[in-house]
Backbone as a printed PyTorch tensor [residue, N CA C, xyz], in Angstrom:
tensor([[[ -5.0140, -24.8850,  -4.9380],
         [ -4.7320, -24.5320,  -6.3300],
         [ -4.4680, -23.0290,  -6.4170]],

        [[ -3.3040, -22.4950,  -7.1670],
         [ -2.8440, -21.1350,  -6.8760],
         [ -3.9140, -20.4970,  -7.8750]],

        [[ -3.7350, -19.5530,  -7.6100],
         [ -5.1640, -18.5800,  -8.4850],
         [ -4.1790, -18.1960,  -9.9750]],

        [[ -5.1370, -18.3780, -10.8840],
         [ -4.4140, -18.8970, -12.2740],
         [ -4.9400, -16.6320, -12.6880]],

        [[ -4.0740, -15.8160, -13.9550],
         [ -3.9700, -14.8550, -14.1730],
         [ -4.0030, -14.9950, -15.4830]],

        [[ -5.0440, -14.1290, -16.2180],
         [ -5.2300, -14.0970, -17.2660],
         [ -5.0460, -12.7380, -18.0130]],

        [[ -3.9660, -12.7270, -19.2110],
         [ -3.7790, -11.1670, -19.3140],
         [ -3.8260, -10.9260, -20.4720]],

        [[ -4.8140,  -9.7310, -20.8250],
         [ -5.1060,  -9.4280, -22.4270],
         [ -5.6280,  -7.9000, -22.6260]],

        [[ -7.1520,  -7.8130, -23.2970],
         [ -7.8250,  -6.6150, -23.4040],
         [ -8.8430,  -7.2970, -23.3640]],

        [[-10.1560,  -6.2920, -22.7800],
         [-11.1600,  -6.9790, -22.8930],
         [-12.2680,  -6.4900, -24.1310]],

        [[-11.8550,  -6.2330, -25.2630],
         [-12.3130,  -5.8540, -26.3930],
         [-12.1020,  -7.2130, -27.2130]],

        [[-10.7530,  -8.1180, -27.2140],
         [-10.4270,  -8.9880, -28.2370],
         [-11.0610, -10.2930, -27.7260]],

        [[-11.6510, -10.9680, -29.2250],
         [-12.3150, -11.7660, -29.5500],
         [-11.6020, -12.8990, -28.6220]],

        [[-10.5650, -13.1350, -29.2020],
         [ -9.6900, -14.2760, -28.6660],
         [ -9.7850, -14.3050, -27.3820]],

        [[ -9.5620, -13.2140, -26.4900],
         [ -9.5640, -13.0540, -25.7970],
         [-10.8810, -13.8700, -24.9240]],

        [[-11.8740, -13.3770, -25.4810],
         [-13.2230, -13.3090, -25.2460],
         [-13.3500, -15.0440, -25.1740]],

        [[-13.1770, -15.8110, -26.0900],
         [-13.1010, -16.7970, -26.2480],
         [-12.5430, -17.6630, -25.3850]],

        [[-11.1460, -17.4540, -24.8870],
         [-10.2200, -18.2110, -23.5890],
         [-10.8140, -17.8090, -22.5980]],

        [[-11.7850, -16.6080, -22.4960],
         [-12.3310, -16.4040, -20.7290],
         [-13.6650, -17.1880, -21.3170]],

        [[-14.3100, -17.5740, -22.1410],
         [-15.9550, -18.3890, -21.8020],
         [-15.2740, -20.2870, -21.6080]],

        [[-13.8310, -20.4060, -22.1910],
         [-13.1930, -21.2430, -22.2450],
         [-12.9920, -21.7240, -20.9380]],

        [[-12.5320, -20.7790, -20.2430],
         [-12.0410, -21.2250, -18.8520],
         [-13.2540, -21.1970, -17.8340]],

        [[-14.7120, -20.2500, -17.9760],
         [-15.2420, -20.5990, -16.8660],
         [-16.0280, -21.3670, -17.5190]],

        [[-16.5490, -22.2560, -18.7600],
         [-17.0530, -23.0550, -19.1360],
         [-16.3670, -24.6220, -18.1360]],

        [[-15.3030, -24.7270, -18.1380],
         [-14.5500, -25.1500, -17.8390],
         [-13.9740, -25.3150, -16.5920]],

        [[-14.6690, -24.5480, -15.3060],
         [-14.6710, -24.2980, -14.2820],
         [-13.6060, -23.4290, -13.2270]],

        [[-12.7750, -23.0310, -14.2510],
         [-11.2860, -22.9370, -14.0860],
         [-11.6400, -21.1550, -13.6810]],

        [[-11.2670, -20.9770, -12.0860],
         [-11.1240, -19.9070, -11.7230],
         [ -9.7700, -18.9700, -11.8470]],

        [[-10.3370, -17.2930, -12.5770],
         [ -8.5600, -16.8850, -12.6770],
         [ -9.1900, -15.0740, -12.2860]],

        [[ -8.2990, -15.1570, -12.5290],
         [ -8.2490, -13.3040, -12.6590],
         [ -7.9880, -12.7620, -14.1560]],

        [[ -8.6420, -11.4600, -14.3090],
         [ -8.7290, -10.7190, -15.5450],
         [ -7.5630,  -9.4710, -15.0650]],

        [[ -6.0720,  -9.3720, -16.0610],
         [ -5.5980,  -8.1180, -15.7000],
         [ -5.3220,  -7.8400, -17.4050]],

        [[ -6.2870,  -6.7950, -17.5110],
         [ -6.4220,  -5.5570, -18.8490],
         [ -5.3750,  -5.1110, -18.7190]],

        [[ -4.4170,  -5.0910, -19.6290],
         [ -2.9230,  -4.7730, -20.0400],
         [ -3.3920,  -3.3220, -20.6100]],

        [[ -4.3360,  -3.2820, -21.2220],
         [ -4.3490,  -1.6080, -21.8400],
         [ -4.9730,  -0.8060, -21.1380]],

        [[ -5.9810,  -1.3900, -19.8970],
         [ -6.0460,  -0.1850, -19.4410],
         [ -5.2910,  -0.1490, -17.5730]],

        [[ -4.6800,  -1.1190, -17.4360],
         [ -3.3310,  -1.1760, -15.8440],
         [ -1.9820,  -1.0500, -16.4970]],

        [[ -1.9070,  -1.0730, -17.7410],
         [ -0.3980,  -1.5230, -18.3410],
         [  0.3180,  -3.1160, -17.8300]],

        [[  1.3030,  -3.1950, -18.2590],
         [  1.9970,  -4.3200, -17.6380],
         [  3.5530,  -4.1490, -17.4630]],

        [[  4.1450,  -4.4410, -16.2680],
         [  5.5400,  -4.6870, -15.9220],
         [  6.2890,  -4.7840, -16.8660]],

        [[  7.3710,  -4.4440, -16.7770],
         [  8.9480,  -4.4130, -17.2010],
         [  9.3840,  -6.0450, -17.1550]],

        [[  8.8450,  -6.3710, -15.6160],
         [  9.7030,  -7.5810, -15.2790],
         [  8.9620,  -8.6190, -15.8540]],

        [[  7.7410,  -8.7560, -16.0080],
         [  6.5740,  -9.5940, -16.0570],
         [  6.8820,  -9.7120, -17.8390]],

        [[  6.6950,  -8.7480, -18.2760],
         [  7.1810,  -8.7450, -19.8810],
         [  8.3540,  -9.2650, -20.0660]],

        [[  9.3410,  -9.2250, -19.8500],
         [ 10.9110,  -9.9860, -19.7420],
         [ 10.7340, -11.3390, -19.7090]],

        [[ 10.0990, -11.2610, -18.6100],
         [  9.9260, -13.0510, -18.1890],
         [  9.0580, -13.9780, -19.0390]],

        [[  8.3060, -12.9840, -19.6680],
         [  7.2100, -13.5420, -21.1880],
         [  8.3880, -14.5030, -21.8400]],

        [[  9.1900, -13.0940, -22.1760],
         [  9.8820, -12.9560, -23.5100],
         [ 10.7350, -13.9310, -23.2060]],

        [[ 11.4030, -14.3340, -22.4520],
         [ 12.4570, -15.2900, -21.8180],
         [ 11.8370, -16.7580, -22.0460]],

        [[ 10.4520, -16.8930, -21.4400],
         [ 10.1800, -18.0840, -21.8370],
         [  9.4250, -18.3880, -23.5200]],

        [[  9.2220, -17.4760, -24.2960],
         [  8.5800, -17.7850, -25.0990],
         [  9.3430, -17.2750, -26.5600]],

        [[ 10.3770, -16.2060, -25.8850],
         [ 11.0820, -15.5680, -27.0330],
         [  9.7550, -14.7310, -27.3750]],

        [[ 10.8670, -13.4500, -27.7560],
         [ 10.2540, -11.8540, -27.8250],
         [  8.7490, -11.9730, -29.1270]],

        [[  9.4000, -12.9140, -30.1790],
         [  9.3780, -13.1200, -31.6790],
         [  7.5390, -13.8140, -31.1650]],

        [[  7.3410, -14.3570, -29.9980],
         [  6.3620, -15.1010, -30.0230],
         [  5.0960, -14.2400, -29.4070]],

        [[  5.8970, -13.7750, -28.0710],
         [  4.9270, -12.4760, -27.3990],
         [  4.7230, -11.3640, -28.3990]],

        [[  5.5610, -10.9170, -29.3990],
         [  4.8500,  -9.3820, -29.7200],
         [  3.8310, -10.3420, -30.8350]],

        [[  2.7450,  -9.1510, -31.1420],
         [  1.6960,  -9.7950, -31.7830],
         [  2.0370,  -8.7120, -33.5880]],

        [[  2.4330,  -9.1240, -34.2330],
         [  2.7720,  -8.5680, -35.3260],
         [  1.7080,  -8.3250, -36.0550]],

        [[  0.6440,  -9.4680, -36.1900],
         [ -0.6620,  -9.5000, -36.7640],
         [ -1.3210,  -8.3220, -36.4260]],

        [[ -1.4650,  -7.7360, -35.1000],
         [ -2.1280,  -6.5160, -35.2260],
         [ -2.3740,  -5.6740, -35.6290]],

        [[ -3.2070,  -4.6740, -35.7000],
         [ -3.4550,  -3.1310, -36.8290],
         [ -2.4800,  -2.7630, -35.6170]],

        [[ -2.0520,  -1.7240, -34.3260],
         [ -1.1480,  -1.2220, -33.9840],
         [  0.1300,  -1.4970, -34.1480]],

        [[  0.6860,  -2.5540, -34.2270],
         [  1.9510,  -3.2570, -34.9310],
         [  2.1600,  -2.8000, -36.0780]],

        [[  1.1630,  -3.3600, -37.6370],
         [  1.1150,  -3.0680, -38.6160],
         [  0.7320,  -1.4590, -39.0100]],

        [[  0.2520,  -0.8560, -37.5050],
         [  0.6920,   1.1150, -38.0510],
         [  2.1840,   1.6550, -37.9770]],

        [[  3.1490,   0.6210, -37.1880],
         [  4.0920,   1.6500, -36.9120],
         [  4.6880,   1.7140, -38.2660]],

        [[  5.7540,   2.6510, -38.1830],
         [  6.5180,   3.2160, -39.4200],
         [  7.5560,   1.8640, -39.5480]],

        [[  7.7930,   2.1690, -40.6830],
         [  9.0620,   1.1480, -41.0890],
         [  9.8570,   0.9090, -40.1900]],

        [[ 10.5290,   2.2540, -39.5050],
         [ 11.6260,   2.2870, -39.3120],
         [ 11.9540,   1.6880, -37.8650]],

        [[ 10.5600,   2.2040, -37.6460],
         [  9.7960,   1.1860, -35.6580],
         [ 10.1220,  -0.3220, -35.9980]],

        [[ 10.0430,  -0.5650, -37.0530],
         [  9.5700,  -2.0100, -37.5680],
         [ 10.7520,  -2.9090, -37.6490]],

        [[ 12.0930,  -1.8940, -38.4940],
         [ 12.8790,  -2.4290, -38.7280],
         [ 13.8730,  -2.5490, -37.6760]],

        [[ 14.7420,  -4.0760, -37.8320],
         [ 16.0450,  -4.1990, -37.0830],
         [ 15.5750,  -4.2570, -35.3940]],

        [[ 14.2290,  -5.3920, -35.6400],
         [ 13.5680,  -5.6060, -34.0470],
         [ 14.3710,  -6.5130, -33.4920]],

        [[ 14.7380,  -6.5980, -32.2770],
         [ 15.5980,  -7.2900, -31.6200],
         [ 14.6940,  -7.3200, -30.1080]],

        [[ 15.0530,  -8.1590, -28.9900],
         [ 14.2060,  -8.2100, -27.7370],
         [ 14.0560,  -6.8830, -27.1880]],

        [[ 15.1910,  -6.4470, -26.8040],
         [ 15.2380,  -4.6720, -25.8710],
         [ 13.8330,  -3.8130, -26.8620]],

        [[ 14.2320,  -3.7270, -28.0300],
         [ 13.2920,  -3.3420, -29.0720],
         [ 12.1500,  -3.3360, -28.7810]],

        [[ 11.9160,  -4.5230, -28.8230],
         [ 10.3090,  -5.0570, -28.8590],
         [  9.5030,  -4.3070, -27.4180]],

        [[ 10.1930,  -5.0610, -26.6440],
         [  9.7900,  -4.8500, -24.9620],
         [  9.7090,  -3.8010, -25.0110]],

        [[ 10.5980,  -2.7940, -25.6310],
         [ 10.1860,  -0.6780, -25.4360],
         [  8.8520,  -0.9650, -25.7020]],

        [[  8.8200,  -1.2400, -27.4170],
         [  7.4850,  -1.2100, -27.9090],
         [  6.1230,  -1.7550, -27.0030]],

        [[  5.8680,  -3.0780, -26.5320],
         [  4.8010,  -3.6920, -26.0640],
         [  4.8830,  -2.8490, -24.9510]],

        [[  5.7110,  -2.2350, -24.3090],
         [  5.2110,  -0.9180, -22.5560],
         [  4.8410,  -0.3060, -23.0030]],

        [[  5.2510,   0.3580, -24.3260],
         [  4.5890,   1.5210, -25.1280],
         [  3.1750,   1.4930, -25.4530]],

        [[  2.8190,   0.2680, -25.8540],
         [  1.4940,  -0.0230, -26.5360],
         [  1.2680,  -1.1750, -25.8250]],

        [[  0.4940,  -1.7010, -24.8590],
         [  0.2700,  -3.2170, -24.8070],
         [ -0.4900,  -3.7560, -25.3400]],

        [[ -1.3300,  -2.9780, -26.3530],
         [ -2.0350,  -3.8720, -27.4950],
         [ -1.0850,  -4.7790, -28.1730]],

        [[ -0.2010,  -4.8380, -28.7050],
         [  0.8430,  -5.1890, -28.9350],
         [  1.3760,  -6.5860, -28.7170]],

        [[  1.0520,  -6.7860, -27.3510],
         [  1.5750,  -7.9770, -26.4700],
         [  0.5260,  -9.3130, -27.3570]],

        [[  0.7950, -10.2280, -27.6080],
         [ -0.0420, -11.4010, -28.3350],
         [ -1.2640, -11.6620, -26.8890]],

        [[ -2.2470, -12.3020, -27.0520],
         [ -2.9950, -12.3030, -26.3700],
         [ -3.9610, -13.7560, -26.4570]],

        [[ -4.4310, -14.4190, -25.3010],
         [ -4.1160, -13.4760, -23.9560],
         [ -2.9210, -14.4420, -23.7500]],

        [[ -2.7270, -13.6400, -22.3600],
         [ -1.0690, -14.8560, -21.8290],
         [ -1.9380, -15.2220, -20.5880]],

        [[ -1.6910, -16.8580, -20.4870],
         [ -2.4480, -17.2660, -19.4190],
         [ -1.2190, -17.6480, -17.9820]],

        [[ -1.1770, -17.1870, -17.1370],
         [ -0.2460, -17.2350, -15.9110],
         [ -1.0180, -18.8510, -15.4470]],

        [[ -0.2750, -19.7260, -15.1170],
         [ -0.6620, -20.8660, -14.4710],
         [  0.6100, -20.9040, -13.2550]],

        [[  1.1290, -19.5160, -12.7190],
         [  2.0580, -19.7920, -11.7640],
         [  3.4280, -20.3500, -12.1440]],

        [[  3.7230, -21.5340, -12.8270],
         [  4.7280, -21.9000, -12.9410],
         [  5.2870, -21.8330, -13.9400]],

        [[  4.5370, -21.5820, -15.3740],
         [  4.5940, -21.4050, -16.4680],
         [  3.4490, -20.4970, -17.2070]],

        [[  3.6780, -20.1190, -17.8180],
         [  2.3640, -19.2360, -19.3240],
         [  2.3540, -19.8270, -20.3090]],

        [[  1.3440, -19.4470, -20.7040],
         [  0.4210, -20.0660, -22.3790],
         [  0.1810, -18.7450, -22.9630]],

        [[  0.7130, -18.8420, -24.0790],
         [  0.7160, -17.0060, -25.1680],
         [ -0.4010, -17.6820, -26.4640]],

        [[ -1.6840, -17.1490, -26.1350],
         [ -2.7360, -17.2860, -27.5710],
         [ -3.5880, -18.1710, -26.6830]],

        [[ -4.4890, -18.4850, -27.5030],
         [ -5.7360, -19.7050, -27.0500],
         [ -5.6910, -20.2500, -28.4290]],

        [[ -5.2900, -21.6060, -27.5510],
         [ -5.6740, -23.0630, -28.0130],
         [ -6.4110, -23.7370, -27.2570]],

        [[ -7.6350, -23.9890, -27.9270],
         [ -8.5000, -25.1360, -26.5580],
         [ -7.7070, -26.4700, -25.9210]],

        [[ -7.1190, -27.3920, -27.3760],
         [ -6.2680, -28.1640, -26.3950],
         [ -5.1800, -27.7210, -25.8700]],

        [[ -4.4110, -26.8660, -26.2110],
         [ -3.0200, -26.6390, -24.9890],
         [ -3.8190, -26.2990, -23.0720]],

        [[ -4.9100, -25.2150, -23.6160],
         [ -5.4490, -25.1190, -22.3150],
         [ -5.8570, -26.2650, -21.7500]],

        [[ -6.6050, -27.6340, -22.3710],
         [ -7.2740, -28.5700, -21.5620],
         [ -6.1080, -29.3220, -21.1070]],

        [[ -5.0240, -29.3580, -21.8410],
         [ -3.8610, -30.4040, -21.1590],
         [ -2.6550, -30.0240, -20.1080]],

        [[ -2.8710, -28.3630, -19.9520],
         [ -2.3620, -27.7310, -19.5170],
         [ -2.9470, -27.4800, -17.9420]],

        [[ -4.6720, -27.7170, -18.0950],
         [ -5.3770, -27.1870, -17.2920],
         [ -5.9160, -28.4130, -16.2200]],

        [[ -5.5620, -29.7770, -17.1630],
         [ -6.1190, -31.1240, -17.1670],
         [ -6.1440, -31.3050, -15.3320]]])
């Protein structure tokens, strides 16, 4: 079984929640803290590709909801992706790497059927 990658901050709740999720659950992974290693160019692309940009950036956030209008306005993918390298608070959280595909947020069932 390939070693499963789990990527977020380790301050957020949600966060907090999909890791007692997964070792409740027995499910061994790795922790990579986006805010304090950053994250790839390529690795972010490949988010955005499978999930669309609109799904990875996390808009809900207070850092999202500080930038200025003008950050805000006329977001398009190239856009976004500056932004989330800029800030990876940013990035929706967590994104779970299962190797062949990712999961963007925690849902208990997407993880159990995903994880099944």
């Amino acid at each position: 079984m390939s070693q499963r990658t789990i990527y977020g901050i380790k301050a957020c709740d949600t966060m907090k929640k999909a890791r007692t999720w997964l070792e409740e659950h027995g499910v061994e992974y790795a922790f990579h803290d986006y805010k304090a290693t950053g994250i790839d160019r390529e690795r972010l692309q490949q988010w955005c590709s499978e999930h669309g940009w609109q799904t990875v950036l996390n808009r809900a956030g207070t850092t999202f909801r500080k930038l200025d209008d003008a950050q805000k306005a006329d977001l398009d993918e190239a856009r976004a992706i500056e932004l989330m390298l800029a800030q990876p608070s940013m990035i929706k959280r967590p994104v779970l790497d299962l190797g062949d595909r990712t999961l963007v947020g925690f849902k208990p069932d997407a993880y159990a059927a995903a994880l099944a």
